[in-house]
VMD Tcl script that draws the C-alpha trace (Angstrom):
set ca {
  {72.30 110.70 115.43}
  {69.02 108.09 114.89}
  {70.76 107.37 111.69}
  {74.55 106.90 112.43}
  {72.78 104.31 114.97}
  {70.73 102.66 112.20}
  {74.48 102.59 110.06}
  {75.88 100.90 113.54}
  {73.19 98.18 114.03}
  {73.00 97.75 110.04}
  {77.03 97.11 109.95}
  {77.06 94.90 113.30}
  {74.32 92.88 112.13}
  {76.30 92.45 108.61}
  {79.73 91.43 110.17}
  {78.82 89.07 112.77}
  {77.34 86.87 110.15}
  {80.86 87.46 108.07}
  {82.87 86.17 110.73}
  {80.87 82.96 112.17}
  {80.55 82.17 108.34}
  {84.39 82.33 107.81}
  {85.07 80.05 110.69}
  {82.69 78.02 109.08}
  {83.67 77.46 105.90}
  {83.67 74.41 104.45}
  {87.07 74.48 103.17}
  {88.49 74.59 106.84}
  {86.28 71.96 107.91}
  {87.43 69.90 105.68}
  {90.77 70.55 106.74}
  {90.29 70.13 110.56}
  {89.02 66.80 109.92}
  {92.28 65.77 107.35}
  {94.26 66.12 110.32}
  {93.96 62.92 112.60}
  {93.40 63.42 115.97}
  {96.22 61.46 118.60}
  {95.08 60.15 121.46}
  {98.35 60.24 123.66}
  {96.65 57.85 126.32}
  {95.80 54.94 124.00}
  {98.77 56.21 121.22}
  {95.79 55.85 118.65}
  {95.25 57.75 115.72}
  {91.20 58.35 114.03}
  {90.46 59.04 111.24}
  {87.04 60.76 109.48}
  {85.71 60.14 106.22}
  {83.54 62.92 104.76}
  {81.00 62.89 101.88}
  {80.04 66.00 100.32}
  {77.16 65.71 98.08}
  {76.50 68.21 95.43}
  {73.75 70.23 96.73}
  {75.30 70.76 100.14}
  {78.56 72.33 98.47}
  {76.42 74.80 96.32}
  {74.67 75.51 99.32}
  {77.31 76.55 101.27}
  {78.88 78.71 98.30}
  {75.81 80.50 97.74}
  {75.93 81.38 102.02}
  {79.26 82.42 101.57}
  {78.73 84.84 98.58}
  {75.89 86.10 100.14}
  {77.23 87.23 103.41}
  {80.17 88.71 101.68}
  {77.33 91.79 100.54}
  {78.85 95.17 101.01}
  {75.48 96.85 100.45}
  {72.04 96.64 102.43}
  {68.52 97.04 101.33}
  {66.84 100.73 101.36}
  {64.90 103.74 99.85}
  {65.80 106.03 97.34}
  {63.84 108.71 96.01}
  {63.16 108.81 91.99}
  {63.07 112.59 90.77}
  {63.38 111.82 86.99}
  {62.85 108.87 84.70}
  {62.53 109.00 81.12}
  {63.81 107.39 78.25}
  {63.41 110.19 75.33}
  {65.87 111.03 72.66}
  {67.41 114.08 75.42}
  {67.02 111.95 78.70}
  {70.77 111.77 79.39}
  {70.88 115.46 78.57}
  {67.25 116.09 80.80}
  {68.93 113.92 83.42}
  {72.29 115.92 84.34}
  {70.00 119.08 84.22}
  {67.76 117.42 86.84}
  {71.10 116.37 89.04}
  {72.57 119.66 88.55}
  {69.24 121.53 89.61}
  {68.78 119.05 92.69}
  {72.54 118.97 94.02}
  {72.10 122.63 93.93}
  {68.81 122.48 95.71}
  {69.81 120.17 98.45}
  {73.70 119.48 98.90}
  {73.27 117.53 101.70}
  {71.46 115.05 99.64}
  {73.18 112.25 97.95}
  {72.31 112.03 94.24}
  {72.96 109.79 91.44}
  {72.28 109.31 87.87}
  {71.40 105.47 87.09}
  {71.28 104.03 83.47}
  {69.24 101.21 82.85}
  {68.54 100.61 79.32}
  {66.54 102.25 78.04}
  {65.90 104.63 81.10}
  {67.48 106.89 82.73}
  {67.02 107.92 86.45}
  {68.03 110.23 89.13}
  {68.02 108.86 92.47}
  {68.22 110.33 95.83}
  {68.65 109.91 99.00}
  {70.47 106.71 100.72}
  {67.51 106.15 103.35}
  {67.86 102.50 105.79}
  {63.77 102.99 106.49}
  {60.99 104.13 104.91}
  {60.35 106.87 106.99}
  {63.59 107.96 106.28}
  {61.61 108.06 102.57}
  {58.58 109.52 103.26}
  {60.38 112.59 105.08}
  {63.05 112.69 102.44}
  {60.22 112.70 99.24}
  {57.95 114.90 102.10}
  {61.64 117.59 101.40}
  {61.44 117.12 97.28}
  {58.15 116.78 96.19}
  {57.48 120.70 96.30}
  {60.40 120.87 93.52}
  {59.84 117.41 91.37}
  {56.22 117.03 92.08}
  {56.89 113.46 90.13}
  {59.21 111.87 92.58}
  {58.64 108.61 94.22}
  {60.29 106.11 96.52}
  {61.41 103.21 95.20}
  {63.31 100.18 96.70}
  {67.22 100.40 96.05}
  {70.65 98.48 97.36}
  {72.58 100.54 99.25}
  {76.39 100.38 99.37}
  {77.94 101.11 102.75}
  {80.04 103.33 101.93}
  {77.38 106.09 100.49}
  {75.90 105.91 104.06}
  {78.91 106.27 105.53}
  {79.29 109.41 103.45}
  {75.80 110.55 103.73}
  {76.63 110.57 107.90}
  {79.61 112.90 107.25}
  {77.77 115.46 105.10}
  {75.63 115.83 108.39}
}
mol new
graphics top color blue
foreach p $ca { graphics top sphere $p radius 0.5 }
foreach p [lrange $ca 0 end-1] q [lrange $ca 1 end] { graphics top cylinder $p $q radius 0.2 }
display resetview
């Protein structure tokens, strides 16, 4: 339940952002202010003149792309990492022993040259972690926590597995 609220808070906190920075973008500010505004009093017209300077628009691109994220910073535990001639091979054995193991668990086999890794877990907090690696370590005595994006949608399906 603690961690469907986590997911809640987590998403909330990501979408707000999302929609005050759509509102905001520069591309309909811009266009609000193209429009001259008619004062029906006076029968005058005003018009705005905006300069953009280069910094500012990069700025607000790198905002934009940056709220768009569909993933949010978290734990996952490392049970293998190696990059021998059989690590792919030593890998799926490891994934295959684990989802067996624990089938609640997410798991994952990550690539990146020249290592390979399983990863488990999709924990918001590192207690989440420590409790999680607490569950493992008795069976991969080597695993660690590590740092990892998270995806949304892997919570989301780590919350209907429970």
């Amino acid at each position: 339940m603690i961690r469907i609220l986590k997911l809640a808070v987590a998403a909330a906190l990501l979408v707000l952002p999302v929609t005050a920075a759509r509102a905001q973008r520069i591309g309909n500010f811009k266009q609000k202010l193209a429009v001259p505004a008619v004062n029906d009093s006076l029968h005058t017209t005003s018009r705005v003149v905006v300069t953009e300077y280069g910094s500012a628009a990069t700025a607000v691109r790198q905002a934009d792309t940056a709220v768009q994220s569909d993933a949010v910073n978290g734990f996952r535990i490392v049970i293998f990492f190696d990059n021998g001639s059989t690590a792919r091979a030593d890998a799926e054995a490891t994934i295959t022993a684990f989802n067996s193991m624990y089938p609640d668990v997410h798991s994952q086999i990550d690539y990146e040259n020249p290592y390979f890794k399983v990863l488990v877990g999709s924990c918001l907090t590192s207690e989440e972690a420590i409790v999680l690696l607490g569950r493992v370590r008795n069976d991969f005595p080597k695993a660690y926590i590590t740092r990892e994006s998270i995806k949304f949608s892997e919570l989301v399906q780590a919350n209907e597995e429970f």
